[in-house]
Each structure stands twice: as C-alpha cells, then as structure tokens.
N, C-alpha and C positions, 0 to 999 in steps of 0.2 A: 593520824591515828589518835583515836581517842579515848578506846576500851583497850585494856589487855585482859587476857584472860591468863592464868596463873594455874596449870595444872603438878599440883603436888602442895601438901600445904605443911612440910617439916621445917625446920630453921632457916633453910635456905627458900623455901618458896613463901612464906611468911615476911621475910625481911625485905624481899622484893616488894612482895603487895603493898607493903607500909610505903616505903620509899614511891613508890608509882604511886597509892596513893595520894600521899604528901605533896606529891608532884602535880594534884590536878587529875591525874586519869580516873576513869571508871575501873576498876576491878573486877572480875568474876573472879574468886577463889574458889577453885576446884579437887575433889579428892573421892575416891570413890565409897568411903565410908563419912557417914556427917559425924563420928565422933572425932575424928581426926581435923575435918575443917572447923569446928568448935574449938578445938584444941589449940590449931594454930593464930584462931581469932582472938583467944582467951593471951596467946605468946602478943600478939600486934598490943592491945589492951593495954596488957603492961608494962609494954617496952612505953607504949605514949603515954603510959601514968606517970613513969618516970620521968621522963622527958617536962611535962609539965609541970613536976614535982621541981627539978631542978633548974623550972623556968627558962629551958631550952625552946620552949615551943610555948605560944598563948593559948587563955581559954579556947578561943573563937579558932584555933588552926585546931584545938585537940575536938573541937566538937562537930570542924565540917571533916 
C-alpha cells in the first residue's frame, strides 16, 4: 500500500494525512466541499510550520 486516500478533512482526518504523509505515503485528501479541504490543508501547514519552527522536523522533511 502506497496511496491512502483520506475521506473527511476536520482535525481528525487532517492529523492523519500529516502523519501518513510524513510517513512516505501518497495522500488524497478528500471532502465534499474544497473550502473545507483548503481548510484542513491550511490545519496540516501549520502544524508543520510549527514543528519546523521548533526544529522538530528539517527544512528538507518540511518541504517533501
């Protein structure tokens, strides 16, 4: 398995994609309005701005 696909994109399906992403996988994040999956991409963003802010994570892992 190499792609998940991620339907719902509130806190909890958000936190998911990050972490699966982080992990290597491909993601589809899914919702049936695009103001909602903007929303929850805008939530991923800056959980990993943080993460790099507090140099938990490198440039190079926050930019693949």
């Amino acid at each position: 398995m190499k792609t998940l696909a991620i339907l719902g994109t509130g806190t909890m399906g958000a936190g998911i994609a990050q972490i699966s992403a982080q992990a290597g996988y491909e993601v589809l994040f899914w919702n049936r309005r695009e103001s909602s999956v903007e929303k929850g991409l805008g939530g991923i963003t800056k959980a990993l701005d943080r993460k790099l802010t507090r140099e938990k994570i490198s440039q190079a892992d926050y930019d693949a």
